[in-house]
LUMMI-546758 format. One record per atom (N, C-alpha, C): residue number from 1; residue in one letter; chain; x, y, z. Coordinates in steps of 0.1 Angstrom, whole numbers. Each point is the difference from the previous one (the first is absolute). Last residue first. Example, Ala and Ser with C-alpha at 12.3 -4.5 7.8 and 13.67 -1.06 7.14 Angstrom:
REM residues 2
<pt 2,'s','A',<128,-22,71>>;
<pt 2,'s','A',<9,11,0>>;
<pt 2,'s','A',<-8,11,8>>;
<pt 1,'a','A',<3,-57,-1>>;
<pt 1,'a','A',<-9,12,0>>;
<pt 1,'a','A',<9,12,0>>;
//
This chain:
REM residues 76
<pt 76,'x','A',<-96,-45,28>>;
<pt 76,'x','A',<6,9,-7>>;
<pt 76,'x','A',<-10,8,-6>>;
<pt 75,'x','A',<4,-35,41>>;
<pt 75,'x','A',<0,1,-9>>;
<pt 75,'x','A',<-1,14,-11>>;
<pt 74,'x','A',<12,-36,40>>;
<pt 74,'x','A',<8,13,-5>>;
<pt 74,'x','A',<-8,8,-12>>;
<pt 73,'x','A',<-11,-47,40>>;
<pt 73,'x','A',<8,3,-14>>;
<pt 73,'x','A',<-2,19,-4>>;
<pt 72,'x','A',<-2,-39,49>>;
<pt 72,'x','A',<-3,7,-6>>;
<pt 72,'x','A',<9,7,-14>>;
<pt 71,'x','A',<-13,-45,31>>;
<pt 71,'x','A',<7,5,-7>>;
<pt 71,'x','A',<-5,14,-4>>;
<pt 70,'x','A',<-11,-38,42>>;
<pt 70,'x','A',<-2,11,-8>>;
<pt 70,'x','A',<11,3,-10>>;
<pt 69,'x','A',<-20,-44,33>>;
<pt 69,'x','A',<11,4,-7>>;
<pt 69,'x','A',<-7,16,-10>>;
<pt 68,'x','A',<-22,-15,46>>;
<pt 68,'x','A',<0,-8,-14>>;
<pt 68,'x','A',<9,2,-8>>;
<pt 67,'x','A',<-16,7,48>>;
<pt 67,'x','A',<2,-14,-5>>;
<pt 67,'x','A',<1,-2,-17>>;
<pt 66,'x','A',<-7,42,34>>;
<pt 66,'x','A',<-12,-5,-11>>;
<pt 66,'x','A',<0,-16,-1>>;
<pt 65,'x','A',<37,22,23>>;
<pt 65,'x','A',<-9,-3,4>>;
<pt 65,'x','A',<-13,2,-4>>;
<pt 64,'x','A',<40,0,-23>>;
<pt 64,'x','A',<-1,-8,6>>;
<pt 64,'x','A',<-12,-4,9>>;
<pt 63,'x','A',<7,35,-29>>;
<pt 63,'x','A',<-7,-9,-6>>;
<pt 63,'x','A',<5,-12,7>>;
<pt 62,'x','A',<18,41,12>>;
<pt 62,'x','A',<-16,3,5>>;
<pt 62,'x','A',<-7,-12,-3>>;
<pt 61,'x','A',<51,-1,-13>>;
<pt 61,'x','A',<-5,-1,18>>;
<pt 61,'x','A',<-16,3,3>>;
<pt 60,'x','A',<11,2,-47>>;
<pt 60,'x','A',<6,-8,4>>;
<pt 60,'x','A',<0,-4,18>>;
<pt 59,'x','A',<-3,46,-20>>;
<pt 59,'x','A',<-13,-12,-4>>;
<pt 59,'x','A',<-1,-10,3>>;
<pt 58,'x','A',<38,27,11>>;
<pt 58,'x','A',<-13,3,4>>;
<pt 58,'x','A',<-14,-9,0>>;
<pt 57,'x','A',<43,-7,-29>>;
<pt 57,'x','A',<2,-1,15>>;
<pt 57,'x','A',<-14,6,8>>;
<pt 56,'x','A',<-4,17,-39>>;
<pt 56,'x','A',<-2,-15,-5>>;
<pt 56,'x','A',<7,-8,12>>;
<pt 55,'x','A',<5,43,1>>;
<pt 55,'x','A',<-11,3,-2>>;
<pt 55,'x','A',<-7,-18,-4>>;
<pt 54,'x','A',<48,13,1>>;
<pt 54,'x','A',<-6,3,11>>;
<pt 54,'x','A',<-14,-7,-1>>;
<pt 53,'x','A',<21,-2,-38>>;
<pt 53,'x','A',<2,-9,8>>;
<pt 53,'x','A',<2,2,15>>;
<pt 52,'x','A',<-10,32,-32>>;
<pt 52,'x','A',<-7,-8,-6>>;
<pt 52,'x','A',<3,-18,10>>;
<pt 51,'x','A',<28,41,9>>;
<pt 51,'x','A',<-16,6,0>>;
<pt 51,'x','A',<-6,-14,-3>>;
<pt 50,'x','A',<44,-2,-17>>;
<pt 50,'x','A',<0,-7,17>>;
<pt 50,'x','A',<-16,7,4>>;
<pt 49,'x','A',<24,-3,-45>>;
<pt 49,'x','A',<-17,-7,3>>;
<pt 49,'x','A',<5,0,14>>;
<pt 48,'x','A',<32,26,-21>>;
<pt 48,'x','A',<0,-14,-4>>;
<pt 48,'x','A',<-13,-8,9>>;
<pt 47,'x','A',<-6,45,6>>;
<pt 47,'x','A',<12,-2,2>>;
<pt 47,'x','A',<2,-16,-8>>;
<pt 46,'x','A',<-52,13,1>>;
<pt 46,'x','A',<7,1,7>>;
<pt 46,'x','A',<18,2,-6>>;
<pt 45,'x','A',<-48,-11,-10>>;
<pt 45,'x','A',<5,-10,1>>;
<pt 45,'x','A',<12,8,8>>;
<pt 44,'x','A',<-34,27,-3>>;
<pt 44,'x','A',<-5,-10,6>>;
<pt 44,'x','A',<10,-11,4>>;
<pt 43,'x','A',<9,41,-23>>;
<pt 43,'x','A',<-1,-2,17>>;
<pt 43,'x','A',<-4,-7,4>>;
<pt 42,'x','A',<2,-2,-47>>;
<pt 42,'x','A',<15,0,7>>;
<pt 42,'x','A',<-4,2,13>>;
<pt 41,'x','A',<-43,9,-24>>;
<pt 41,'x','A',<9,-17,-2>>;
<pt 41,'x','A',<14,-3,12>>;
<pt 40,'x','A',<-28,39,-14>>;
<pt 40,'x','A',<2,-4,12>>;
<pt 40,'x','A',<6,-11,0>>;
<pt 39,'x','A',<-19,22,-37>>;
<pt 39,'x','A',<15,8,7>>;
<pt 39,'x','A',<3,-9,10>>;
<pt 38,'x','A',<-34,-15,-21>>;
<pt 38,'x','A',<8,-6,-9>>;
<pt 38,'x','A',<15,9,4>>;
<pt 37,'x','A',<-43,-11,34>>;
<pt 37,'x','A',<0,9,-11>>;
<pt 37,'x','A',<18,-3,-3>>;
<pt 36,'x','A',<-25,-38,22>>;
<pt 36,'x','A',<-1,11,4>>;
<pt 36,'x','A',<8,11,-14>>;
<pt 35,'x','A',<-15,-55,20>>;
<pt 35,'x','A',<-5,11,-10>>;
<pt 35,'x','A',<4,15,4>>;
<pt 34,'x','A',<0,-56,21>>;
<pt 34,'x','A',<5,13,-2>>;
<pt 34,'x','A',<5,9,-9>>;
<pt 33,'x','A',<-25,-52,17>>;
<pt 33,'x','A',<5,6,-11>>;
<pt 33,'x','A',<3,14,-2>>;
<pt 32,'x','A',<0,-48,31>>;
<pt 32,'x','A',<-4,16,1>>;
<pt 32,'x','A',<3,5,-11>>;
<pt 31,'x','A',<-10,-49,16>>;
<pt 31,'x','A',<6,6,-11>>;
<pt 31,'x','A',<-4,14,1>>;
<pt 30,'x','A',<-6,-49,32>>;
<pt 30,'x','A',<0,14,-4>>;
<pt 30,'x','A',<4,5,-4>>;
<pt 29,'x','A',<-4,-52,11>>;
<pt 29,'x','A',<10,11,-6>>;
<pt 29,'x','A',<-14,6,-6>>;
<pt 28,'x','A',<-11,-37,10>>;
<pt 28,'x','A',<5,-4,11>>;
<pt 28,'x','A',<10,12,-2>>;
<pt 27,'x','A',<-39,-5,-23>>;
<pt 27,'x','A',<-3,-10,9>>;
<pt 27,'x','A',<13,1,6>>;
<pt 26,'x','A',<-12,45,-25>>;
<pt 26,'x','A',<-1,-15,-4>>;
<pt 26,'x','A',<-2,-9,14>>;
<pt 25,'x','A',<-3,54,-22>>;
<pt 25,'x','A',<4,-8,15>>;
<pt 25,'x','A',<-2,-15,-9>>;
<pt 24,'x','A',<9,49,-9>>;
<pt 24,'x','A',<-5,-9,-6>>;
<pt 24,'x','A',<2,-11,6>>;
<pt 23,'x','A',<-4,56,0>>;
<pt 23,'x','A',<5,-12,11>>;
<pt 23,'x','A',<-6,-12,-12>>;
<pt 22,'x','A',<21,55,-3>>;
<pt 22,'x','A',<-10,-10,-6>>;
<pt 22,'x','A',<0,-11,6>>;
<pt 21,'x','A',<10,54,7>>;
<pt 21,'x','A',<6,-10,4>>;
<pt 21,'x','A',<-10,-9,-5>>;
<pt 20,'x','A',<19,51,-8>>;
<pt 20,'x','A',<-10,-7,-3>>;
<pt 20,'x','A',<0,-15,5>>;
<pt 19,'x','A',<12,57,-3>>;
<pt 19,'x','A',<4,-8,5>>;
<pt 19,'x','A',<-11,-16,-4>>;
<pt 18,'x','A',<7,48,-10>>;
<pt 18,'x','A',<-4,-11,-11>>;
<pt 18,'x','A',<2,-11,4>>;
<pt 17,'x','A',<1,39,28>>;
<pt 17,'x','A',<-17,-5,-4>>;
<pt 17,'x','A',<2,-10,-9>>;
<pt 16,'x','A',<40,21,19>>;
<pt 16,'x','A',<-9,-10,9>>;
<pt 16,'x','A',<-11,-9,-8>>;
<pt 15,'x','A',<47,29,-19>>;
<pt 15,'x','A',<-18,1,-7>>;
<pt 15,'x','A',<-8,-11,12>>;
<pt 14,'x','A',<51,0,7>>;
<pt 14,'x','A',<-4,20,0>>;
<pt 14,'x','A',<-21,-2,-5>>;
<pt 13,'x','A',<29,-38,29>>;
<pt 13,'x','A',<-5,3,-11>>;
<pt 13,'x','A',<-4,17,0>>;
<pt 12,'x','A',<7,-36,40>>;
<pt 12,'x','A',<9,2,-8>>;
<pt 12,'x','A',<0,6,-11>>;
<pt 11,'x','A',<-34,-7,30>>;
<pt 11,'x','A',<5,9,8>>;
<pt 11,'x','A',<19,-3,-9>>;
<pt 10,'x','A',<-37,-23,-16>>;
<pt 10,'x','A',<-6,14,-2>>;
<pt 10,'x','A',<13,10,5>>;
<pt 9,'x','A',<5,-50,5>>;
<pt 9,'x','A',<3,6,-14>>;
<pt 9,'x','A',<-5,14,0>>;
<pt 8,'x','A',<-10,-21,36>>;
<pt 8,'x','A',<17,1,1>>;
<pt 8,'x','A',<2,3,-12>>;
<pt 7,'x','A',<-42,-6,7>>;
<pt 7,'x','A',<1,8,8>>;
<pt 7,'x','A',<14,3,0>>;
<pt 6,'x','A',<-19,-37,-24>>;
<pt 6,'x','A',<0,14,-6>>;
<pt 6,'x','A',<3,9,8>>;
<pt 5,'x','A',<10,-42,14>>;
<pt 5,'x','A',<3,1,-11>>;
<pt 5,'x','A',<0,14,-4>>;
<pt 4,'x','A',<-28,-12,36>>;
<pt 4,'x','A',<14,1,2>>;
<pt 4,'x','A',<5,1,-10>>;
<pt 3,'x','A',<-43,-14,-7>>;
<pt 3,'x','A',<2,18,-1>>;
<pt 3,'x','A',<14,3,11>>;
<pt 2,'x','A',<-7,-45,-20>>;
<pt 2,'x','A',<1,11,-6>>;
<pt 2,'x','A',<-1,10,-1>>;
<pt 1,'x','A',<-2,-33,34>>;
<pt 1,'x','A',<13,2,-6>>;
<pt 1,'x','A',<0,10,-12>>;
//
């Protein structure tokens, strides 16, 4: 799941390379943590966050069949 994550954030973003994805996994929930350059922000999250709740619909159907609940966070 997390080089899906980054592969859909690379192919949204003008700087790819600062692309960056963090996994912190626990016992029953996966936490993606997403990093990318401080221009890029808006393309990530998108029109009133609809990018950002694509991309979290995505995760959400891949982390079914893992079996585990995923969230992914934004960060800045």
């Amino acid at each position: 799941m997390k080089d899906l994550i980054k592969r859909i954030a690379k192919a949204l973003v003008d700087h790819p390379e600062q692309v960056e994805v963090l996994e912190v996994e626990g016992e029953q929930i996966l936490v993606l943590e997403l990093k990318v350059a401080k221009e890029d922000i808006g393309k990530i999250i998108g029109k009133q966050g609809r990018t950002a709740r694509a991309i979290r619909t995505i995760l959400n159907a891949a982390s079914g069949k893992a079996k585990k609940h995923a969230v992914i966070e934004i960060i800045d």
